[in-house]
Residue, then its C-alpha position, 0 to 999 in steps of 0.5 A: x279259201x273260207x276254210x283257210x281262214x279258220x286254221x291257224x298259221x300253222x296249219x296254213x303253212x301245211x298247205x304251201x308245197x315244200x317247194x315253193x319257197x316264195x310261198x314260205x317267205x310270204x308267209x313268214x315261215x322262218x319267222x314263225x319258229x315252225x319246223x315240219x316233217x312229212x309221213x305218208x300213210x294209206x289215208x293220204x300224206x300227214x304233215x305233223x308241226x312243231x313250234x319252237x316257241x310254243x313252250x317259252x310263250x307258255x312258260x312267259x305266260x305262266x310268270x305274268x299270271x305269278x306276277x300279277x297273282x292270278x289263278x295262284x293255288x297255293x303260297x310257299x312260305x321258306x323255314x326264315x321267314x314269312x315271306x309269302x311266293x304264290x305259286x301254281x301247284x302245277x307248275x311246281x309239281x311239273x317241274x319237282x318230284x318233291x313237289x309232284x308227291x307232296x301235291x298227289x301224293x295223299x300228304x297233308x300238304x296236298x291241300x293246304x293252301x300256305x306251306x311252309x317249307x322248313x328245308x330251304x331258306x327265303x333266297x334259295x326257295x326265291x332263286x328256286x320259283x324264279x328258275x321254273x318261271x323264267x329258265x332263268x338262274x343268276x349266281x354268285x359265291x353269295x347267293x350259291x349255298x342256299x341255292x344248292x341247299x333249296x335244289x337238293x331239298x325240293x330235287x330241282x336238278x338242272x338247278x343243281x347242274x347249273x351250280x356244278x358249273x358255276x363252280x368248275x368254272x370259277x375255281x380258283x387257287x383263293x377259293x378252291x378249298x371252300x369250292x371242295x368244302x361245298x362239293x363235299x357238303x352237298x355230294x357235288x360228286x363231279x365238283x370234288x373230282x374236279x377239284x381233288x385234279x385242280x389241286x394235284x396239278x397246282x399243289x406247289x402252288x397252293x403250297x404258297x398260299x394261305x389256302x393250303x392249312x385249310x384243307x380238310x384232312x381227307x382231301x389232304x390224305x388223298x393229294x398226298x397218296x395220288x401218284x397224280x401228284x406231280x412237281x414235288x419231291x417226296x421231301x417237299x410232300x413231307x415237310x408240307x404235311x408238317x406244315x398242315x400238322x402245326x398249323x392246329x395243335x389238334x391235328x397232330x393226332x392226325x400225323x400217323x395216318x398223314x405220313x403213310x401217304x409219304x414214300x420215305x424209301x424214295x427219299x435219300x439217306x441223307x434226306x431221311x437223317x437231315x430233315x426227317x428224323x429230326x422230327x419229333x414225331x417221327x421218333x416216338x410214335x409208332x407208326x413213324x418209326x416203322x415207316x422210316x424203318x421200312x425205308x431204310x430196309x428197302x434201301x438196305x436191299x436194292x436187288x430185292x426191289x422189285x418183290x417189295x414193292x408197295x404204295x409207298x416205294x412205286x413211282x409218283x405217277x400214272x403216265x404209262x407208255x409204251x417203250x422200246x430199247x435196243x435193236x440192229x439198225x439197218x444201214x450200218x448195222x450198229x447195235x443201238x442202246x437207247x430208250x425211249x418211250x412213246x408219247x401220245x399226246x405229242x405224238x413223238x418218241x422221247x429219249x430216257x437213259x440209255x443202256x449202259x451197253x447196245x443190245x438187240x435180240x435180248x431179253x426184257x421183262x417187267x417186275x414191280x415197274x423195274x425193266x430188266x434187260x437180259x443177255x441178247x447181242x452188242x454187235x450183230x452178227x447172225x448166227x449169235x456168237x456175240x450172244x453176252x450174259x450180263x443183265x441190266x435193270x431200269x428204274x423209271x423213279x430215277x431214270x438210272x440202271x444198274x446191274x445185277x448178277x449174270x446169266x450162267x449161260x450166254x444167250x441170244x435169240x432166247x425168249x423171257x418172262x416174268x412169272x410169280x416175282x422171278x425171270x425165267x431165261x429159255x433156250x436161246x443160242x450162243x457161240x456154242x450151239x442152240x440151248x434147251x437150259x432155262x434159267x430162273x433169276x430170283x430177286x431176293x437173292x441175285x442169283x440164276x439158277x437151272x429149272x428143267x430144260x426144254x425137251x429140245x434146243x430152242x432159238x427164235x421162239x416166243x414166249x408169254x404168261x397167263x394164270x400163272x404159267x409160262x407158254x413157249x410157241x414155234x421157234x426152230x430146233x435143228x433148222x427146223x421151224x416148229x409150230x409146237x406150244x409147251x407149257x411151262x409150270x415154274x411150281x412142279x418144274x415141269x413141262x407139259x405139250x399142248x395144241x400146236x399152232x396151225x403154222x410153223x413160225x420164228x422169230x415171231x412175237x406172242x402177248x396175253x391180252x385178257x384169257x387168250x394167247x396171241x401169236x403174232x408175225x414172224x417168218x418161216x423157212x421157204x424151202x429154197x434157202x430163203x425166208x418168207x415172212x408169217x402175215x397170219x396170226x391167231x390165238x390160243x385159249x388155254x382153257x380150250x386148248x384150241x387155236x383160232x385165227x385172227x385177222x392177218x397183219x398188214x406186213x410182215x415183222x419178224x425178230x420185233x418188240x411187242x407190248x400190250x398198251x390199253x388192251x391193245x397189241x403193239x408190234x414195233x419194228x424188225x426185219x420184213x423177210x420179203x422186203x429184206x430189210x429191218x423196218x420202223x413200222x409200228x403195227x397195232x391190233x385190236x382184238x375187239x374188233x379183230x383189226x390191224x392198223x399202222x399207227x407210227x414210226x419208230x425213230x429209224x429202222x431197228x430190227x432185234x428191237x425189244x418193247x414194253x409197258x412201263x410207268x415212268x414220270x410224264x415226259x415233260x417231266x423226264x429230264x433229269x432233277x436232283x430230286x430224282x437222284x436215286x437214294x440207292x446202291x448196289x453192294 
């Protein structure tokens, strides 16, 4: 008991057995801020104690002994002043790498006993010491730059965290141009990025407010180039760079390299005669006049669209989704034209302009963010006599189609791809047999013309591209499921024959997803006149020229739309052979981790559904506006 009396609380609190709670309480051990652990060793069992208020009584203690001048080594003098801040080289040193190389580092400083510190002013050098004390740091607007100038110089960096929040928290439409002032004269990296996100979601608010002329060029310059820019026409974008132009007669020189952010060809003519070109700038310098130039050649061309594509005539966002169009629904077998898109946020399907007629097992490909919808069927029927020729194109910037020129052949069950700025339109069947044609759309001109031919007629395969050439896999040929994979060179015109897959498949789907080709579901004949569903998957490296299998999908789709959406494979509806029946299911594969899961529904069951990736404005803002009124017309 003698011994006891010797040792500190802590160490008594190590005698008192885990379990006997009454003995804790007695001694007050959750009073005491003492935390304990146990590990056992050969020499017996070690208890190892921690106090969590042995630093803050510390850190108390040393800013009494401050306060009271005692055992201070040295006095800080800020570059304002005379001021004098005793101080504990230690404290300082333990708590800076300025300090700690100014005070063992072999400089002058090391042993003087005033310093003056030309780096920092009194208030932010006071703020500084007060922060090591005490943990403590009040702020306001007042007091923020000199106490972002002390921290940078002396490298006290949770001094500098505490100013990022301090001004994240408090910005504002009044103040956030001097709050993006300060984060770009202190390269406050994650403030400017904050505030650069502040101004793009409120810009037309900040539009009607005195703050706008105030923004410097550059942050100006990066709002007005943003494709996160939302709820501005392209007009209201223009005349508000105007409006920061006049605002100083030595901005003007500033007017080419501000109207380069400004998408002209998305404005309408009449836009462009009423409200641009009356400008005076936009007439007699240069590079305005090109700009406007380049919009009305863009205009000029509604075909060649997609293969002009640039900074300028994309669409002002960065809200990608997935989307799907068409398909058979399952009870009444009527053949859908809707187009919709996924939104995760709200975890719902949404609805854009629909087709101008219902489609299902067609064609879909993506050039330039402009969807083109080819051939496929309006009525269902099995066999693909109702195979049509016509080919639509959506434009996501206005929420509108159009049509342009037709297949030369009628085709359903065919598979297409987007390959080097052209389409190419591959086997397929129609009312007249199976097809071995592959066609090839050019943009520039409108018009589809034969490449060479498949080396059999091929219905019910699939299709995808990597470094530029076109792989085709399975299908059937004379009723006969294949498992072939040829290789399509759209440069010599040619086919080539590589590795065949391990099953024979149709009406399966295939994706690209970094350097490997994926195959996915599908069916195949089972013998008996009947179907059953493919579940396994695998995929081919071209590199290679090998095949390797993946995991297995949880249920069987065939005749589907398949889309690659943040690095992930996304397989959406169809028709399950062994359940008979057109399903809603969405599937989605992760190829890092090897792994399938169910993640939504579609809105009802479609089978010959068609899917892709496509960015389109933020479904809140999809309903239609007549600032999005397309500008175009086809001759």
């Amino acid at each position: 008991l003698r011994g006891c009396l010797h040792i500190g609380a802590t160490q008594l609190l190590s005698l008192v057995e885990d379990d006997d709670a009454h003995m804790k309480v007695a001694l007050g051990y959750g009073d005491m801020g003492i935390s304990a652990h146990l590990q056992p060793s050969k020499t017996g069992n070690t208890r190892f104690f921690t106090s969590n208020t042995h630093s803050s009584v510390v850190l108390q203690g040393f800013d009494q002994l401050r306060i009271e001048g005692l055992l201070c080594d040295v006095t800080l003098v800020a570059g304002d002043g005379d001021e004098a801040f005793p101080v504990h080289r230690a404290m300082m040193a333990s708590s800076s790498d300025y300090f700690k190389a100014m005070f063992t580092g072999g400089m002058k400083e090391q042993d003087l006993m005033c310093i003056k510190l030309h780096g920092v002013n009194r208030i932010g050098l006071k703020k500084i010491i007060d922060f090591i004390y005490t943990a403590k740091l009040s702020l306001n607007m007042e007091n923020l730059q000199d106490t972002l100038e002390a921290a940078s110089f002396l490298q006290i960096l949770p001094v500098l965290d505490f100013c990022k929040v301090f001004l994240i928290s408090g910005v504002s439409l009044d103040n956030c141009v001097e709050v993006g002032r300060i984060a770009n004269a202190y390269n406050l990296t994650e403030v400017d990025k904050y505030v650069n996100n502040f101004i793009l979601k409120n810009f037309p608010s900040l539009l009607g407010t005195g703050e706008f002329v105030k923004l410097p060029f550059d942050r100006l310059a990066f709002v007005l180039s943003s494709n996160s820019l939302k709820h501005c026409t392209e007009l209201d974008l223009f005349k508000a760079a105007c409006r920061w132009l006049r605002y100083e007669d030595s901005r003007m020189d500033f007017a080419p390299k501000l109207m380069k952010n400004i998408r002209f060809p998305l404005m309408n003519p009449q836009e462009l005669i009423n409200h641009v070109q009356t400008v005076d700038f936009m007439r007699t310098d240069n590079t305005c006049v090109n700009l406007l130039l380049e919009a009305s050649n863009y205009q000029m061309m509604p075909y060649m669209q997609p293969v002009m594509q640039s900074e300028r005539t994309a669409i002002r966002s960065d809200s990608a989704h997935l989307v799907t169009l068409g398909g058979v629904l399952r009870q009444q077998l009527v053949v859908s034209k809707e187009l919709r898109l996924f939104d995760e946020k709200a975890h719902e399907w949404k609805a854009l302009a629909p087709m101008d007629a219902p489609r299902y097992q067609h064609g879909i490909a993506v050039i330039g963010n402009f969807l083109y919808v080819v051939g496929g069927q309006s009525n269902y029927d099995t066999k693909g006599k109702t195979a049509v020729d016509t080919v639509f194109r959506y434009d996501p910037r206005y929420n509108k189609w159009m049509q342009v020129a037709c297949l030369n052949e009628k085709r359903t069950f065919f598979h297409l791809s987007a390959l080097k700025g052209h389409l190419y339109a591959v086997g397929g069947r129609n009312a007249a047999g199976e097809l071995a044609t592959v066609e090839c759309y050019n943009p520039r001109t409108n018009e589809w013309t034969y490449v060479a031919k498949m080396n059999e007629p091929h219905y019910g395969h699939a299709g995808t591209v990597y470094g530029g050439y076109m792989y085709i896999s399975g299908g059937i040929t004379h009723d006969t499921f294949q498992k072939e994979l040829m290789c399509f060179d759209p440069d010599a015109d040619k086919w080539t024959q590589k590795a065949p897959m391990t099953t024979v498949r149709g009406l399966h789907c295939m994706c690209t997803v970094g350097d490997r080709l994926y195959v996915i579901g599908g069916n195949h004949f089972r013998g008996t006149s009947d179907y059953d569903d493919v579940l396994s998957c695998e995929y081919y490296s071209p590199a290679l020229d090998l095949w390797t299998p993946i995991a297995a999908m949880l249920r069987g789709q065939s005749d589907v739309g398949v889309a690659v959406f943040e690095n992930k494979i996304y397989v959406v509806g169809g028709y399950s052979w062994n359940n008979r029946c057109m399903v809603e299911i969405v599937q989605k594969y992760d190829p890092e981790k090897d792994e399938w899961h169910k993640v939504f529904d579609l809105p009802e069951s479609l089978g010959g559904i068609r899917a892709c990736t496509l960015t389109v404005f933020p479904p809140e803002d999809i309903s239609g506006s007549p600032s999005r009124e397309s500008p175009l017309s086809a001759p």
